[in-house]
Each structure stands twice: as C-alpha cells, then as structure tokens.
C-alpha positions in Angstrom: -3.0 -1.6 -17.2 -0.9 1.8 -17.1 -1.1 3.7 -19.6 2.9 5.5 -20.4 0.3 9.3 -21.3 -2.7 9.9 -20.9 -2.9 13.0 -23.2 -6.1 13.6 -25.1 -3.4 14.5 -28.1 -2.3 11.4 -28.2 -5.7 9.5 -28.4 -6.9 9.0 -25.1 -10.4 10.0 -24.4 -12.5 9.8 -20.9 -14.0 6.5 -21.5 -10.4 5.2 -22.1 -9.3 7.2 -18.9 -12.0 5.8 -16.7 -11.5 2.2 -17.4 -7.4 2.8 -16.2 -9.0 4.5 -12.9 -11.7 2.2 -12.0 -11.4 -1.2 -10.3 -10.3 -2.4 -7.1 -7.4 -0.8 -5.0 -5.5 -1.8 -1.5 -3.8 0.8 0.6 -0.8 0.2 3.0 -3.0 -0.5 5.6 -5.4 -3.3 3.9 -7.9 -0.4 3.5 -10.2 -1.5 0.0 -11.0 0.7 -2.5 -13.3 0.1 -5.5 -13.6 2.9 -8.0 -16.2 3.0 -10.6 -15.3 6.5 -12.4 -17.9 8.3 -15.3 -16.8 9.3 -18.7 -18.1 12.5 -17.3 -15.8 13.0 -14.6 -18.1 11.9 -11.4 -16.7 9.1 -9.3 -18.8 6.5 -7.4 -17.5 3.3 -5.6 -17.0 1.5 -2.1 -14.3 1.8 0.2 -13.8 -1.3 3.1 -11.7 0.4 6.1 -9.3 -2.3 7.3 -8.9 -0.1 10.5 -10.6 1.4 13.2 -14.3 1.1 13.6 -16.5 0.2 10.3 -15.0 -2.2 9.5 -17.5 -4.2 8.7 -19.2 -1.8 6.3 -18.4 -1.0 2.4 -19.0 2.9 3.0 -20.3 4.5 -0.4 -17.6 6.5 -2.3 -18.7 9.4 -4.0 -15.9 12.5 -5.5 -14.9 13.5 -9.1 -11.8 13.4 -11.3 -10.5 14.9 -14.3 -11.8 14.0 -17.8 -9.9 16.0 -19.6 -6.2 15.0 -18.1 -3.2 15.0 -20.5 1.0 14.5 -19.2 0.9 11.1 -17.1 -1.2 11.5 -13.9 -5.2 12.1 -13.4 -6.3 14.5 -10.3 -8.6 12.6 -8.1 -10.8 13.5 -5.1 -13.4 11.4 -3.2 -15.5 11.2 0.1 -16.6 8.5 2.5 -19.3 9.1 5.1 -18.9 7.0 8.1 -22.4 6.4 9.9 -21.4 4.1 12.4 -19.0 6.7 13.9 -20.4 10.0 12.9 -17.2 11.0 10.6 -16.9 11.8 7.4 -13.0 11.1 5.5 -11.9 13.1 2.2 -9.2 12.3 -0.3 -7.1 14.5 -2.7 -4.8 13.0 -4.7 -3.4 11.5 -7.9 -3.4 8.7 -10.5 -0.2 7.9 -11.7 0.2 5.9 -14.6 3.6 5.2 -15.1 3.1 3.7 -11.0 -0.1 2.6 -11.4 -1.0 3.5 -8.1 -3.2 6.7 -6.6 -1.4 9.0 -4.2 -4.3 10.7 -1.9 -3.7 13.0 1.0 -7.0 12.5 3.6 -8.5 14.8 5.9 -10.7 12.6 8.8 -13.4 14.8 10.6 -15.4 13.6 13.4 -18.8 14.8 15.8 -16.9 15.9 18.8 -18.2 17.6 22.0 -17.4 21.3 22.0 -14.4 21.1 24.4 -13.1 18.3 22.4 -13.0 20.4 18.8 -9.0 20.3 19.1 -9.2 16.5 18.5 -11.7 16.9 16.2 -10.0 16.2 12.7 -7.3 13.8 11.6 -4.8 14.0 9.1 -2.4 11.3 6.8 -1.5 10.1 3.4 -2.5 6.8 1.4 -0.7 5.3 -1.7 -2.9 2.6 -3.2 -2.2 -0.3 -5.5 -4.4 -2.6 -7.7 -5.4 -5.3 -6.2 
C-alpha cells in the first residue's frame, strides 16, 4: 500500500495520507500496533506489548503526525500509558513509504523510588511492518 511520494504537489491529500499510515503493524519483537490516524493530524490506536509485563492489555495509543508531509516519509509520534506498571513509553519516528514500515525511536519511563531514579528510564529503537 506504499505510496513512491507523498507530496501534496503531486495529489496526495491527508485523508489519502492517513489511510497509508493506519492499520495494523508488528515490530521485531511481536509487539502489535494498530494505528487509526485523523485527516487532521491526531493519532489514536492500540498497541499489544509482546514483552515484559502488560501483556495482556491493548494499552490506548494516542500522538500526532504530519498532515501536511511531501518527499517520501511522514513524521510520527505517539504515547502508551502502561497502568499495570506505572510507566508510560513514547515514540518518535517515521513513515517510510518506499519501505512501508515506521522507524520510531522510544523513550520508556517508569515510578521509581528516589534512590532508584538512575534506572528510572529506558531507551531503544523499533522498525515496524504491516501485518
């Protein structure tokens, strides 16, 4: 479903964008994503750990992205609160079409007692694919 430009020159408009963003996406892990992006740029979905605790849970997705992309990738950012563990994980990344896959950097933060801030907050990348 990738589209070779997503320039607004060319034809594409938000609507068209957010139909190649949303749907269901696996990372390297197993990790489920399911994006359901706005014409307006907000971003809502579910995301299904396949690690650690919470597993269990479709966390809600809430972030943003960009309407108004042109050249061949769409900036992307999104946030998971995890209850059950007291963490929340952020993503910022990109769509890229000619790949069709989103490349996300992730920050993990979690409660920690005060002499345990140092461990407080995780790092790592994700590269997900349709499916």
């Amino acid at each position: 479903m990738a589209l070779r430009s997503f320039s607004p020159a060319r034809g594409y408009h938000p609507e068209a964008l957010a139909v190649v963003l949303g749907g269901r996406w696996r990372n390297q892990l197993g990790s489920e994503l399911v994006l359901e992006p706005e014409s307006d740029g907000n971003l809502r979905g579910t995301y299904r750990t396949a690690t650690g605790a919470g597993t269990e849970v479709a966390a809600p997705v809430h972030g943003s992205w960009d309407p108004g992309a042109g050249g061949d990738c769409v900036v992307v950012g999104f946030a998971v609160a995890w209850r059950t563990v007291h963490a929340v994980t952020t993503w910022c990344g990109r769509y890229r079409a000619v790949e069709d896959t989103i490349e996300a950097s992730w920050l993990m933060s979690s409660e920690t007692d005060p002499h345990d801030d140092w461990r407080s907050t995780f790092t790592g990348h994700d590269v997900f694919h349709r499916g």
